[in-house]
PQR file with spaces between the fields and no chain letter, atoms N, CA, C, O and H, PARSE charges and radii, in Angstrom:
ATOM       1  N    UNK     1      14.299   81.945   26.228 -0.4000 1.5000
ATOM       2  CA   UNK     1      14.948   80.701   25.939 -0.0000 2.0000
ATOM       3  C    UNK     1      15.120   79.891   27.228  0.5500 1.7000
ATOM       4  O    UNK     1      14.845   78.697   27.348 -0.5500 1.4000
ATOM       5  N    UNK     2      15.572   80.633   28.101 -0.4000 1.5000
ATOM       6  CA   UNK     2      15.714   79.952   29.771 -0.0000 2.0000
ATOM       7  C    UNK     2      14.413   79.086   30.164  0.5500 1.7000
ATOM       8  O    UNK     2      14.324   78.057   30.834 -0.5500 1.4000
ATOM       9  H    UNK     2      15.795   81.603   28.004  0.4000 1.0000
ATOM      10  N    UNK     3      13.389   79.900   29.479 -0.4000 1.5000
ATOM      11  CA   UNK     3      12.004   79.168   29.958 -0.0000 2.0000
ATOM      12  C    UNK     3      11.594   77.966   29.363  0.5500 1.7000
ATOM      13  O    UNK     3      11.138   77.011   29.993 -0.5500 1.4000
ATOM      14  H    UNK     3      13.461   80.735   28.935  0.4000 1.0000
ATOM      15  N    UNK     4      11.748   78.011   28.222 -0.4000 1.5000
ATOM      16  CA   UNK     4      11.554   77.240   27.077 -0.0000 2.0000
ATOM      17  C    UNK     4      12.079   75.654   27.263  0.5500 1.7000
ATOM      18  O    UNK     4      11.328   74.682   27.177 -0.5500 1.4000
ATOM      19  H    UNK     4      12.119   78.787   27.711  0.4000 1.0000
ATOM      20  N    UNK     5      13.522   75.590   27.536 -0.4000 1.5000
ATOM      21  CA   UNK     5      14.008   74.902   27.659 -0.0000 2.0000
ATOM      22  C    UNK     5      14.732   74.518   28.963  0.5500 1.7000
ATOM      23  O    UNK     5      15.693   73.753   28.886 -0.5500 1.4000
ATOM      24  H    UNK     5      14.132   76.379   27.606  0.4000 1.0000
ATOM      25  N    UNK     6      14.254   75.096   30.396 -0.4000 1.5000
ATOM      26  CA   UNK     6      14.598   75.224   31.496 -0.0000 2.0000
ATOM      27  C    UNK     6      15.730   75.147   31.522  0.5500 1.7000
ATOM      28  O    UNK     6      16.194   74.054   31.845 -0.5500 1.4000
ATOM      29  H    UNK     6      13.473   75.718   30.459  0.4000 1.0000
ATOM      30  N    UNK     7      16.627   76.220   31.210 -0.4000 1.5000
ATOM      31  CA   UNK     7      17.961   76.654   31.480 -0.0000 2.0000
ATOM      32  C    UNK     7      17.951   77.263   32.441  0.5500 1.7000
ATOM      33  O    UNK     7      16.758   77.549   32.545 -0.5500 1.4000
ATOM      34  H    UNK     7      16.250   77.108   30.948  0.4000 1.0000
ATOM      35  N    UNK     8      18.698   77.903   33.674 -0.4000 1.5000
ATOM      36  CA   UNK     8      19.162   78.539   34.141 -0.0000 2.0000
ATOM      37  C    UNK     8      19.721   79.959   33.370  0.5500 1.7000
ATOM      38  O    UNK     8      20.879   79.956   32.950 -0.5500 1.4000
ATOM      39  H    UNK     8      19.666   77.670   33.589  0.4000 1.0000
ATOM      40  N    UNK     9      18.897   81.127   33.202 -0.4000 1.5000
ATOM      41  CA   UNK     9      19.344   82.090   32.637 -0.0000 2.0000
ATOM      42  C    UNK     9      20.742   82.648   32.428  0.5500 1.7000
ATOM      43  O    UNK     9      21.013   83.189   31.355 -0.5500 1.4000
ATOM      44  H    UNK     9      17.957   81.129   33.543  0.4000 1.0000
ATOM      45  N    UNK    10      21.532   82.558   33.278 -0.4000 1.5000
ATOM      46  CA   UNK    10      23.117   82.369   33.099 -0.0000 2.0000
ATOM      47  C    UNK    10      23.903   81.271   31.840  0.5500 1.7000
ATOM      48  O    UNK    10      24.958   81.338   31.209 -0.5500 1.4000
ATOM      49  H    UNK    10      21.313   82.119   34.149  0.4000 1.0000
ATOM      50  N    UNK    11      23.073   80.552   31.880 -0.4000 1.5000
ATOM      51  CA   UNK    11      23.645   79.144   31.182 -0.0000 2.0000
ATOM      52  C    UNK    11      22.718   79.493   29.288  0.5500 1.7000
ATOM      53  O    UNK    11      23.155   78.960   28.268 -0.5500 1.4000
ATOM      54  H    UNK    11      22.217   80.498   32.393  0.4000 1.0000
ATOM      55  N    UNK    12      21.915   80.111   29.286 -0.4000 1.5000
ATOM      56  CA   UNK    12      21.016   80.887   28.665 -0.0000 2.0000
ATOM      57  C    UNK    12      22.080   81.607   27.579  0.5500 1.7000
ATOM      58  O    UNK    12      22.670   81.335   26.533 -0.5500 1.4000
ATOM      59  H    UNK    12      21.560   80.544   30.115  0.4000 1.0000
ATOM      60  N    UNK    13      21.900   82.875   28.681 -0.4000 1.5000
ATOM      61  CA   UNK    13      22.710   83.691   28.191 -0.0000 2.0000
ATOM      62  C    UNK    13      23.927   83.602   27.440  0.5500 1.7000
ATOM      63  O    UNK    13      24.162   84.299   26.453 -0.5500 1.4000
ATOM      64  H    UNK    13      21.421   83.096   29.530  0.4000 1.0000
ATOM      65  N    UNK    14      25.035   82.360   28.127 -0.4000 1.5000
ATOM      66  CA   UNK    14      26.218   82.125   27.963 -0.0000 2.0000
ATOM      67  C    UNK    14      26.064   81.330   26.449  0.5500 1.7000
ATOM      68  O    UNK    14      26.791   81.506   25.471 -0.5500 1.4000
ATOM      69  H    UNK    14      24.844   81.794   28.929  0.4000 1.0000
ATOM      70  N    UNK    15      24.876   80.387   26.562 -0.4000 1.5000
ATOM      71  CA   UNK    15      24.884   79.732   25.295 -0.0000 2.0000
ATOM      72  C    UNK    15      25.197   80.959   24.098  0.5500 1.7000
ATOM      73  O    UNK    15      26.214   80.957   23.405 -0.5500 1.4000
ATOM      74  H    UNK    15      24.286   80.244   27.356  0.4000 1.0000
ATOM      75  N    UNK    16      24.108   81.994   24.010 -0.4000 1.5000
ATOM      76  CA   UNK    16      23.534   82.548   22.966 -0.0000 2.0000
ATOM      77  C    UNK    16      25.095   83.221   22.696  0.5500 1.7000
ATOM      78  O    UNK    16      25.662   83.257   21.604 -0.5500 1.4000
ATOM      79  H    UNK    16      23.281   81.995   24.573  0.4000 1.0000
ATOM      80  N    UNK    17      25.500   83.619   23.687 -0.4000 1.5000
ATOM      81  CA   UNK    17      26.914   84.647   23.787 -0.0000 2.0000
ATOM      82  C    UNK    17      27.838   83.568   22.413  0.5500 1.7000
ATOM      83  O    UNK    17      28.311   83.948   21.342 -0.5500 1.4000
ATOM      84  H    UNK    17      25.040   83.590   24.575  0.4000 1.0000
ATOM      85  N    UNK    18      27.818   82.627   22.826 -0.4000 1.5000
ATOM      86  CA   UNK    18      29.053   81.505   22.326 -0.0000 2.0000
ATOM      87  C    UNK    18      28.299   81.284   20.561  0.5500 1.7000
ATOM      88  O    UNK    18      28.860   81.128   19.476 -0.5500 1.4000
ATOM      89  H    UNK    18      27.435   82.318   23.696  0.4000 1.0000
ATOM      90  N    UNK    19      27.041   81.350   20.879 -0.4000 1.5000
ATOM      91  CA   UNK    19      26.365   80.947   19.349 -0.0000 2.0000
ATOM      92  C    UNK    19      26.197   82.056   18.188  0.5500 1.7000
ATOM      93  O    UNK    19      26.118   81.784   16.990 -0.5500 1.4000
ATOM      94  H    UNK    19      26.585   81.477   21.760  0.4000 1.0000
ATOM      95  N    UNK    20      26.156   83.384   18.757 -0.4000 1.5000
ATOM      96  CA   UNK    20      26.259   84.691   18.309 -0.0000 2.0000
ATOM      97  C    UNK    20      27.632   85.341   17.986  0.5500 1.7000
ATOM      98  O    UNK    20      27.678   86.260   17.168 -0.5500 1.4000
ATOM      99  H    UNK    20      26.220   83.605   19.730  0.4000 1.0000
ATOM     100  N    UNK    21      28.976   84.797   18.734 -0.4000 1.5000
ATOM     101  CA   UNK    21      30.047   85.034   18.716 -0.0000 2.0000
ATOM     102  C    UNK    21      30.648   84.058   17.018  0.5500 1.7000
ATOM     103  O    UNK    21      31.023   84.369   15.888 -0.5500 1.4000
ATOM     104  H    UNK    21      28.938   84.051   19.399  0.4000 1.0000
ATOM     105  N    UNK    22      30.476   83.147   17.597 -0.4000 1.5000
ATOM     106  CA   UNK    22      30.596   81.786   16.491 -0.0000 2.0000
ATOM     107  C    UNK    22      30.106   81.882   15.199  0.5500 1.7000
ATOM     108  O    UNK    22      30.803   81.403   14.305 -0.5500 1.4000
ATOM     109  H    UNK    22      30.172   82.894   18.515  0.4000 1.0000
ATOM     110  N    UNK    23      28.984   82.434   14.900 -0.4000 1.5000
ATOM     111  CA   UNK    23      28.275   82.923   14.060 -0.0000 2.0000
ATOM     112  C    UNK    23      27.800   81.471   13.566  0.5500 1.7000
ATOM     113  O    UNK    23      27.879   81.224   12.362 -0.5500 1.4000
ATOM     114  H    UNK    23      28.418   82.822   15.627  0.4000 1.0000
ATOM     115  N    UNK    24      27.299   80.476   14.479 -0.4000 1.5000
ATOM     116  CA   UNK    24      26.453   79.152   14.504 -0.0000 2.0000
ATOM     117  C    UNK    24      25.410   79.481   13.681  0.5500 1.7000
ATOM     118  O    UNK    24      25.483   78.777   12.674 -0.5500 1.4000
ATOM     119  H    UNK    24      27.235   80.677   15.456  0.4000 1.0000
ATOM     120  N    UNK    25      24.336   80.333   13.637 -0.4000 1.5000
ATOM     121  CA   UNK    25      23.479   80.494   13.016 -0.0000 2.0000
ATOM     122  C    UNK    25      23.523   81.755   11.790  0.5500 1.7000
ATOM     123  O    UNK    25      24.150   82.811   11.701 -0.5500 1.4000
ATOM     124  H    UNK    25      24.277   80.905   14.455  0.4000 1.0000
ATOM     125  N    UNK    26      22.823   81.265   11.180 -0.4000 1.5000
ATOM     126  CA   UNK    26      23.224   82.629   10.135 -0.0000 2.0000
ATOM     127  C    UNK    26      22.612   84.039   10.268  0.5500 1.7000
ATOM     128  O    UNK    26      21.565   83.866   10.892 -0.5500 1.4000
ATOM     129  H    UNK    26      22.314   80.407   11.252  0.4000 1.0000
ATOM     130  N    UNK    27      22.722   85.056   10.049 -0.4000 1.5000
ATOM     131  CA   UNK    27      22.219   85.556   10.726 -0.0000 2.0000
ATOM     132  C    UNK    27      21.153   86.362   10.801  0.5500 1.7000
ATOM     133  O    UNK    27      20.863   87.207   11.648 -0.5500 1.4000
ATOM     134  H    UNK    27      23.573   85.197    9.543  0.4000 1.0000
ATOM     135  N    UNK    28      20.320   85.842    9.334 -0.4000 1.5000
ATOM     136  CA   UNK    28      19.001   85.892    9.311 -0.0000 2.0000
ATOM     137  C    UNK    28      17.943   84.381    9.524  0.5500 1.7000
ATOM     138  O    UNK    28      16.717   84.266    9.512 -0.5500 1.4000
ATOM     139  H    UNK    28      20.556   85.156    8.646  0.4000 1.0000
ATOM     140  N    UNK    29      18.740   83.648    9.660 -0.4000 1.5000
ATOM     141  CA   UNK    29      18.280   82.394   10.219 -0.0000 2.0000
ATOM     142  C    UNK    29      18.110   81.624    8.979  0.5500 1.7000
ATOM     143  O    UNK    29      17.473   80.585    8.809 -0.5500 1.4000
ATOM     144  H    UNK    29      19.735   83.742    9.670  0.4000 1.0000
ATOM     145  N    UNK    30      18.722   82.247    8.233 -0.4000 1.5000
ATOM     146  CA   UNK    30      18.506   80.837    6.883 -0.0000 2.0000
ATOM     147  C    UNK    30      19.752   79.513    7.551  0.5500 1.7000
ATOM     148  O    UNK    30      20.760   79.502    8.257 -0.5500 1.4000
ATOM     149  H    UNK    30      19.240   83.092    8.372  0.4000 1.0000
ATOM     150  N    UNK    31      18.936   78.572    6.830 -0.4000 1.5000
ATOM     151  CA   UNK    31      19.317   77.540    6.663 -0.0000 2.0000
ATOM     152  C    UNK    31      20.268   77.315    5.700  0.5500 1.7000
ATOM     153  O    UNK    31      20.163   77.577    4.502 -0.5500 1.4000
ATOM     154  H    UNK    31      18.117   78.580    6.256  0.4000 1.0000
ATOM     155  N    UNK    32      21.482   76.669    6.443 -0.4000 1.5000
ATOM     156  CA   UNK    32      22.845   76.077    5.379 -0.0000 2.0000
ATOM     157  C    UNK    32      22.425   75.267    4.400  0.5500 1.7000
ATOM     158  O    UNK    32      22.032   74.199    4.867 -0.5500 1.4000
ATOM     159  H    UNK    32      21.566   76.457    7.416  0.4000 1.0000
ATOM     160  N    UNK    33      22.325   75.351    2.940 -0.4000 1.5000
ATOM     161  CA   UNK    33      21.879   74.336    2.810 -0.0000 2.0000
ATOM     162  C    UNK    33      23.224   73.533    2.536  0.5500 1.7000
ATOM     163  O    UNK    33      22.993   72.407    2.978 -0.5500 1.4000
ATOM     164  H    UNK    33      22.644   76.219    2.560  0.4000 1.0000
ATOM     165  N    UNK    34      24.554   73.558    2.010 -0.4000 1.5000
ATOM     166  CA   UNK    34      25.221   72.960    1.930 -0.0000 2.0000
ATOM     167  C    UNK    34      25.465   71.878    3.494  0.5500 1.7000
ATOM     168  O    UNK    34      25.661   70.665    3.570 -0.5500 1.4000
ATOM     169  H    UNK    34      24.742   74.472    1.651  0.4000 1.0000
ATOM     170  N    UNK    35      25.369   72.760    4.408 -0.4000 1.5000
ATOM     171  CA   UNK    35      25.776   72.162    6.196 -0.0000 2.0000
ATOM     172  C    UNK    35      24.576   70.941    5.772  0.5500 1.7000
ATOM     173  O    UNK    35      24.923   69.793    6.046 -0.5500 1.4000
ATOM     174  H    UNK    35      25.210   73.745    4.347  0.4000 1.0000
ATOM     175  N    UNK    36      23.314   71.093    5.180 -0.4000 1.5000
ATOM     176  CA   UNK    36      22.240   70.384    5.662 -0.0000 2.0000
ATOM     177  C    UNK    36      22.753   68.913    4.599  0.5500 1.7000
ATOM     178  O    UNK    36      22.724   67.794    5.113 -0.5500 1.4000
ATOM     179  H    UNK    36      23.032   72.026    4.958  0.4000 1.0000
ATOM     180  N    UNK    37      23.169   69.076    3.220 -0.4000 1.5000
ATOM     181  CA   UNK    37      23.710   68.265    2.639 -0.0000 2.0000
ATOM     182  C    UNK    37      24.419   67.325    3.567  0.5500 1.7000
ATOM     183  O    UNK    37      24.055   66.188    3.865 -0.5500 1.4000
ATOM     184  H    UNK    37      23.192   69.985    2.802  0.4000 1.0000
ATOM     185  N    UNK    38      25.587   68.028    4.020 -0.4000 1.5000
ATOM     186  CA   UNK    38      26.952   67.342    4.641 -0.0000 2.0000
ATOM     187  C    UNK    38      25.951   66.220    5.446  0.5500 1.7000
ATOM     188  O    UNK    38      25.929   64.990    5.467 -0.5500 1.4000
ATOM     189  H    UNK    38      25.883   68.952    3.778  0.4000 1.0000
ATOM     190  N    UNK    39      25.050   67.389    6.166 -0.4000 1.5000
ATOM     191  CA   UNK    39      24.332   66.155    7.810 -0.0000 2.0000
ATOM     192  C    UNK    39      24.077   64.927    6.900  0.5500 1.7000
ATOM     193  O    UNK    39      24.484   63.780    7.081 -0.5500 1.4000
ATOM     194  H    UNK    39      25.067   68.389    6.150  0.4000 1.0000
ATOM     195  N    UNK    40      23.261   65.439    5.807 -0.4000 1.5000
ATOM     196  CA   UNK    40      22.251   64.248    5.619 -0.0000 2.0000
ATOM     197  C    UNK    40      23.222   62.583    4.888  0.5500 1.7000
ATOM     198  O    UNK    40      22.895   61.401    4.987 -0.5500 1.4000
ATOM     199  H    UNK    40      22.930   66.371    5.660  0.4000 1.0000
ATOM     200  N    UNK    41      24.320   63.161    4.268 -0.4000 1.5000
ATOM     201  CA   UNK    41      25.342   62.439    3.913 -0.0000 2.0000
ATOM     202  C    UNK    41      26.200   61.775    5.210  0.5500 1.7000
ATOM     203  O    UNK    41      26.616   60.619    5.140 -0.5500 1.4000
ATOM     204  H    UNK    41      24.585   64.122    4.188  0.4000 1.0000
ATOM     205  N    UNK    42      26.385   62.473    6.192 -0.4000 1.5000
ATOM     206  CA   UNK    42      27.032   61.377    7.150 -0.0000 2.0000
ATOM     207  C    UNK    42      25.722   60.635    7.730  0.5500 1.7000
ATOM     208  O    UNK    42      25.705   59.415    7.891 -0.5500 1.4000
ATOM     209  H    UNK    42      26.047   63.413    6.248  0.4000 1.0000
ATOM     210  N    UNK    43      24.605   61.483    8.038 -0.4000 1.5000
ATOM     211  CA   UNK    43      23.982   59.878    8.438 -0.0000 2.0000
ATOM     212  C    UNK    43      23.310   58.894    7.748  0.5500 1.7000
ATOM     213  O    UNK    43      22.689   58.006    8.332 -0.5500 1.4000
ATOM     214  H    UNK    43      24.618   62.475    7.907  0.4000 1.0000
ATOM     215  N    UNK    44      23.389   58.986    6.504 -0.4000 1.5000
ATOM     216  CA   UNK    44      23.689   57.891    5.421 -0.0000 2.0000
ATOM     217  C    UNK    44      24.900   56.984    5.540  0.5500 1.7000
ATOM     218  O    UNK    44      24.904   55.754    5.497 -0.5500 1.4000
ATOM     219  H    UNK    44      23.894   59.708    6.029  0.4000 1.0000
ATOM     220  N    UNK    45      25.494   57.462    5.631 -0.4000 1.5000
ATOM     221  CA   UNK    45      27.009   57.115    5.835 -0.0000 2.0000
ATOM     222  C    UNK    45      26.839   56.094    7.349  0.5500 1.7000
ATOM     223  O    UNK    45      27.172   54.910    7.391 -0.5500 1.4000
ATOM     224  H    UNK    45      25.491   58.461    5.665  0.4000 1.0000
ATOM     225  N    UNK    46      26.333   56.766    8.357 -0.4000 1.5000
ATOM     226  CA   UNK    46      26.915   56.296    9.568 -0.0000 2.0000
ATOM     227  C    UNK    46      25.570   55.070   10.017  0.5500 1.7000
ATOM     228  O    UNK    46      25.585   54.201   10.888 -0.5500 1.4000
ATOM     229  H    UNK    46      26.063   57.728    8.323  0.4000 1.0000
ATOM     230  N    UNK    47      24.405   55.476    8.951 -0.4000 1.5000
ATOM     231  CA   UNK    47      23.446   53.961    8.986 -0.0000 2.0000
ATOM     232  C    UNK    47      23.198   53.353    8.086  0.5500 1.7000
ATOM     233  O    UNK    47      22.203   52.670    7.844 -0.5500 1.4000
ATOM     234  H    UNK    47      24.393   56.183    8.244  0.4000 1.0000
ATOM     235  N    UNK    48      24.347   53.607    7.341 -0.4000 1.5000
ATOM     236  CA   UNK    48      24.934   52.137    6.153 -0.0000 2.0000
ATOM     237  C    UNK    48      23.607   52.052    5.347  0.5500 1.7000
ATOM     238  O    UNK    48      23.200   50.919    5.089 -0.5500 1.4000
ATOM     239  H    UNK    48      25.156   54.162    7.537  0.4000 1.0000
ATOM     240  N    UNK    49      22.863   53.157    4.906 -0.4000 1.5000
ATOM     241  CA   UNK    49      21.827   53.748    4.253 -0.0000 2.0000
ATOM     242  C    UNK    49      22.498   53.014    2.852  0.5500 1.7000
ATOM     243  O    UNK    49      23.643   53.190    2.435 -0.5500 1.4000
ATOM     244  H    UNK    49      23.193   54.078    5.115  0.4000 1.0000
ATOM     245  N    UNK    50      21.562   52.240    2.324 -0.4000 1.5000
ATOM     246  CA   UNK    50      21.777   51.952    0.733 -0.0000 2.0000
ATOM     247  C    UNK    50      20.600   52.964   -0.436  0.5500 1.7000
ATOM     248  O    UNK    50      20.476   52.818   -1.652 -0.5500 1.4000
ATOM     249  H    UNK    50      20.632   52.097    2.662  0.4000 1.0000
ATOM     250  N    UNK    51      19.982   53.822    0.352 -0.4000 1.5000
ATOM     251  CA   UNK    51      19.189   54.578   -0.156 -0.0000 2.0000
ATOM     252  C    UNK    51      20.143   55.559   -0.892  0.5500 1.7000
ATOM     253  O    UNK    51      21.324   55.490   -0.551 -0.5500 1.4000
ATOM     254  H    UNK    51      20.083   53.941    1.340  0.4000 1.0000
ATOM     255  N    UNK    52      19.781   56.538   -1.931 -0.4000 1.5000
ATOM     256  CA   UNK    52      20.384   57.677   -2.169 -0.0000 2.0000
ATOM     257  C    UNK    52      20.265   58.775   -1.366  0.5500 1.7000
ATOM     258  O    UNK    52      19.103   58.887   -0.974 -0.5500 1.4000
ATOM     259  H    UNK    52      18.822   56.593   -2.208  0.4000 1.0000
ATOM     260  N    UNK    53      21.159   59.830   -0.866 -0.4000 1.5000
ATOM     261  CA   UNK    53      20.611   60.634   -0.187 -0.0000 2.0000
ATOM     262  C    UNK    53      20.039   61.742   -0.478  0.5500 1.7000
ATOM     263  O    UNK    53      20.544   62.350   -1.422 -0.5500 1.4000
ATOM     264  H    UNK    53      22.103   59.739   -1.185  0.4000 1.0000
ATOM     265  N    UNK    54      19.006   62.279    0.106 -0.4000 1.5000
ATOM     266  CA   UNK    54      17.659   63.174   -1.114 -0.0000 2.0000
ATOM     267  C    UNK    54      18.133   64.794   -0.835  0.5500 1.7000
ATOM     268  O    UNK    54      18.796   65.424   -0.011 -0.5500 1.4000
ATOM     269  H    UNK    54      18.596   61.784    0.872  0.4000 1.0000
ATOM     270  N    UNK    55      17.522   64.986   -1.799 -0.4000 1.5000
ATOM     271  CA   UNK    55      18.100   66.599   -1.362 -0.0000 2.0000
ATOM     272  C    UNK    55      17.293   67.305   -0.527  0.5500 1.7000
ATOM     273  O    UNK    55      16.079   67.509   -0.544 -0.5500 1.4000
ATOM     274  H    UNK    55      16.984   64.475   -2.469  0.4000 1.0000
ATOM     275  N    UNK    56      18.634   67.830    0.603 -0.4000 1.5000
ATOM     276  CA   UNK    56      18.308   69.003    1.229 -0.0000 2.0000
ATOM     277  C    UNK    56      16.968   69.634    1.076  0.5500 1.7000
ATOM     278  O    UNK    56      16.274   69.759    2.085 -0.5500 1.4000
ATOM     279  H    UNK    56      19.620   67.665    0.617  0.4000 1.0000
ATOM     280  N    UNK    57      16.483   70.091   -0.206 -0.4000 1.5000
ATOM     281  CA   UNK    57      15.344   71.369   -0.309 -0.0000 2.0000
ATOM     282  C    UNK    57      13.844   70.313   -0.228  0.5500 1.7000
ATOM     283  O    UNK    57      12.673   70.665   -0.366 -0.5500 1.4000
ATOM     284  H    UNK    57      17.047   69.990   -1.026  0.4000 1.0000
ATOM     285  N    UNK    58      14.291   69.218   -0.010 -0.4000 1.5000
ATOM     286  CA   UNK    58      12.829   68.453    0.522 -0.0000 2.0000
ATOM     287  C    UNK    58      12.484   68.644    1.645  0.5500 1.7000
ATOM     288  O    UNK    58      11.309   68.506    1.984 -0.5500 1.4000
ATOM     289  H    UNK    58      15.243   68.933    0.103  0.4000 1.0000
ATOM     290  N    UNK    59      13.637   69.080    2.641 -0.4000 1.5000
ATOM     291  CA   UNK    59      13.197   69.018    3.760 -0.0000 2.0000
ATOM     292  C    UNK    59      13.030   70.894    4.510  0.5500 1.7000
ATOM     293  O    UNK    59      12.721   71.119    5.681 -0.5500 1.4000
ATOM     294  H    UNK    59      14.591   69.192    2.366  0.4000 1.0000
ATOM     295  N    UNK    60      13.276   71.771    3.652 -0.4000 1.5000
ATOM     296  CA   UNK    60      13.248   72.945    3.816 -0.0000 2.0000
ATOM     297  C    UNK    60      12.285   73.633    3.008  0.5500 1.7000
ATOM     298  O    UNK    60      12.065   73.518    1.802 -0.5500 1.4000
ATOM     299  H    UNK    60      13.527   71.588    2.701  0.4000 1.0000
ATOM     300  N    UNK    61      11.581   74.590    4.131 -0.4000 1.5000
ATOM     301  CA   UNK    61      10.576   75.206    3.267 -0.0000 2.0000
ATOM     302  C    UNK    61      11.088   76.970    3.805  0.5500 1.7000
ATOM     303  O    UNK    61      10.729   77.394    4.904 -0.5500 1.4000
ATOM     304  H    UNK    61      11.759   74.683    5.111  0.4000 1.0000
ATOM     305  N    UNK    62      11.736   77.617    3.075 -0.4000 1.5000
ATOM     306  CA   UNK    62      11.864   79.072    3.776 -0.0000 2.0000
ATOM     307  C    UNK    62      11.363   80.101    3.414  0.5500 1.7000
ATOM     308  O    UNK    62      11.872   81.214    3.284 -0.5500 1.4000
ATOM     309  H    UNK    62      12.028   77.273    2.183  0.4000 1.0000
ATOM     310  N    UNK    63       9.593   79.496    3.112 -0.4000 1.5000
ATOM     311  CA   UNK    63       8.579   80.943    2.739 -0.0000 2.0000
ATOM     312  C    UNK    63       8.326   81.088    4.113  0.5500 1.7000
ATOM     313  O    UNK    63       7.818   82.186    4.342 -0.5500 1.4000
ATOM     314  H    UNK    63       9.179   78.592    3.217  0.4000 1.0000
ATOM     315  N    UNK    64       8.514   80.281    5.281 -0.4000 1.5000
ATOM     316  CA   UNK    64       8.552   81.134    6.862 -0.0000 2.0000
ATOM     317  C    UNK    64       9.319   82.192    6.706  0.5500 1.7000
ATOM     318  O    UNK    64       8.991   83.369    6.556 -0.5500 1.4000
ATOM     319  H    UNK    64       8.927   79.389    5.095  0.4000 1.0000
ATOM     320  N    UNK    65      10.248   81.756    6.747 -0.4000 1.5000
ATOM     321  CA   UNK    65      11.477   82.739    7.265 -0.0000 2.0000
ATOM     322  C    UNK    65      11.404   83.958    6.587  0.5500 1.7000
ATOM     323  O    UNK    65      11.614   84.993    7.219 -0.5500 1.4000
ATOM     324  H    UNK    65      10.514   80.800    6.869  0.4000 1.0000
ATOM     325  N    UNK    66      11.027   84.007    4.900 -0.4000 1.5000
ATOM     326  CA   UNK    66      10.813   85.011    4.379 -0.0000 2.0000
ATOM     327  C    UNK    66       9.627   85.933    4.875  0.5500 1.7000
ATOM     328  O    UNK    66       9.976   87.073    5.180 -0.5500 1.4000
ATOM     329  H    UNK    66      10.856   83.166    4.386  0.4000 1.0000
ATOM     330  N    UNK    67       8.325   85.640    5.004 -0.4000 1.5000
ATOM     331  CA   UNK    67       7.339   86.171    5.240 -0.0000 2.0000
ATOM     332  C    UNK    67       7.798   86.542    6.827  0.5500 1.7000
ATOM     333  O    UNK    67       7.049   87.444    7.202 -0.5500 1.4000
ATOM     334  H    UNK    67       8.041   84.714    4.756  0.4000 1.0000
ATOM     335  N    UNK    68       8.656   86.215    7.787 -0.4000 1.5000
ATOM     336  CA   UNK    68       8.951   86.666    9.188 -0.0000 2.0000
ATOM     337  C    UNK    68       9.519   87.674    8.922  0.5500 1.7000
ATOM     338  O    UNK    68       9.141   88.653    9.566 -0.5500 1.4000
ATOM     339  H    UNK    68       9.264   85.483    7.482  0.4000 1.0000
ATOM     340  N    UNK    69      10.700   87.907    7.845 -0.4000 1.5000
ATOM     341  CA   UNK    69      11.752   88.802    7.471 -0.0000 2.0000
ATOM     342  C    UNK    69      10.854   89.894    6.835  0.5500 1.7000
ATOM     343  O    UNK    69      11.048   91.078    7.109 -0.5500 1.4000
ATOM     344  H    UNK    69      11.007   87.112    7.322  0.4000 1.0000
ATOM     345  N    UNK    70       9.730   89.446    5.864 -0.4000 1.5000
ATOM     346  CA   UNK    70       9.159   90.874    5.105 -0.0000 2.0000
ATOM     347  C    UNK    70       8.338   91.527    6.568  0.5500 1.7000
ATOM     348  O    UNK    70       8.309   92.728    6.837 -0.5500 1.4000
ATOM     349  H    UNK    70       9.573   88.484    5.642  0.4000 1.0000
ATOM     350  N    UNK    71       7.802   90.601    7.276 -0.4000 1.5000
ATOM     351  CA   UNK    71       7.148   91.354    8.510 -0.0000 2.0000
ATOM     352  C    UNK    71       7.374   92.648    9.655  0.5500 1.7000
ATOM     353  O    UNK    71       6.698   93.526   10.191 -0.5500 1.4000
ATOM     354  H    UNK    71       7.826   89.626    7.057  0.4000 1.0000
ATOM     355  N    UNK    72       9.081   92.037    9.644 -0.4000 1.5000
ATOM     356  CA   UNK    72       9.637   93.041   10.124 -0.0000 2.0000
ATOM     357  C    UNK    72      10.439   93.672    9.715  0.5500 1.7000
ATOM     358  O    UNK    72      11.236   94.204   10.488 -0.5500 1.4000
ATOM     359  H    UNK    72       9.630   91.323    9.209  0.4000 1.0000
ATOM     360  N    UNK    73      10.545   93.885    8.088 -0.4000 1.5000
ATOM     361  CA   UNK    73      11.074   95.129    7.168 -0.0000 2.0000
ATOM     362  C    UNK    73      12.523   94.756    7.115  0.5500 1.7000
ATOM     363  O    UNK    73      13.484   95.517    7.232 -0.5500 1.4000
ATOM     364  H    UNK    73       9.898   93.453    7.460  0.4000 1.0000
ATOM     365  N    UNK    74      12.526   93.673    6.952 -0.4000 1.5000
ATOM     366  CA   UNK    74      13.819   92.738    6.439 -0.0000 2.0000
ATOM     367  C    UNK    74      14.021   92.379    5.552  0.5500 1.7000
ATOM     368  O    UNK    74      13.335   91.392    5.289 -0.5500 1.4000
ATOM     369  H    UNK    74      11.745   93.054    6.857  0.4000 1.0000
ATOM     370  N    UNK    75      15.005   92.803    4.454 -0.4000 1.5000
ATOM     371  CA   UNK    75      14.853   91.996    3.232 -0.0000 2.0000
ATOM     372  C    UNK    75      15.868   90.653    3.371  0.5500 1.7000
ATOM     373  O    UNK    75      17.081   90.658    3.581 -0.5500 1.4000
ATOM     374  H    UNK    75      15.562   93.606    4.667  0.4000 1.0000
ATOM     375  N    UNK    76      15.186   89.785    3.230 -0.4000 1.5000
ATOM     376  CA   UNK    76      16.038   88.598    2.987 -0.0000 2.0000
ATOM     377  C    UNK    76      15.896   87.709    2.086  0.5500 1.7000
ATOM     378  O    UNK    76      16.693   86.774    2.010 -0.5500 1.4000
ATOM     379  H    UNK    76      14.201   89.781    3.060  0.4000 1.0000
């Protein structure tokens, strides 16, 4: 991750510590979809969007995540 995004491995580390503690991500890496709702509703909200706001599962596809999870003997 340090590399990736030229962190300083300390600053790295400390992130993941705080994001793993927090339980920020879930912890097979699915996607919120309710969290993804909320986003997509405030920035409707916050660019006075007269559109409807579309659902979440248009913008998520999690036959990745599954086929990563059956790969390494994960059921998810």
């Amino acid at each position: 991750m340090a590399k990736e995004i030229q962190l300083k491995p300390d600053h790295a580390r400390r992130g993941w510590e705080y994001y793993a503690a927090n339980r920020i991500w879930h912890p097979s890496a699915e996607v919120n979809i309710e969290g993804l709702k909320t986003t997509l509703q405030l920035y409707a909200e916050h660019s006075q969007s007269k559109k409807p706001v579309p659902n979440p599962l248009k913008y998520v596809d999690q036959s990745y995540l599954k086929e990563a999870l059956k790969k390494l003997g994960i059921s998810g």
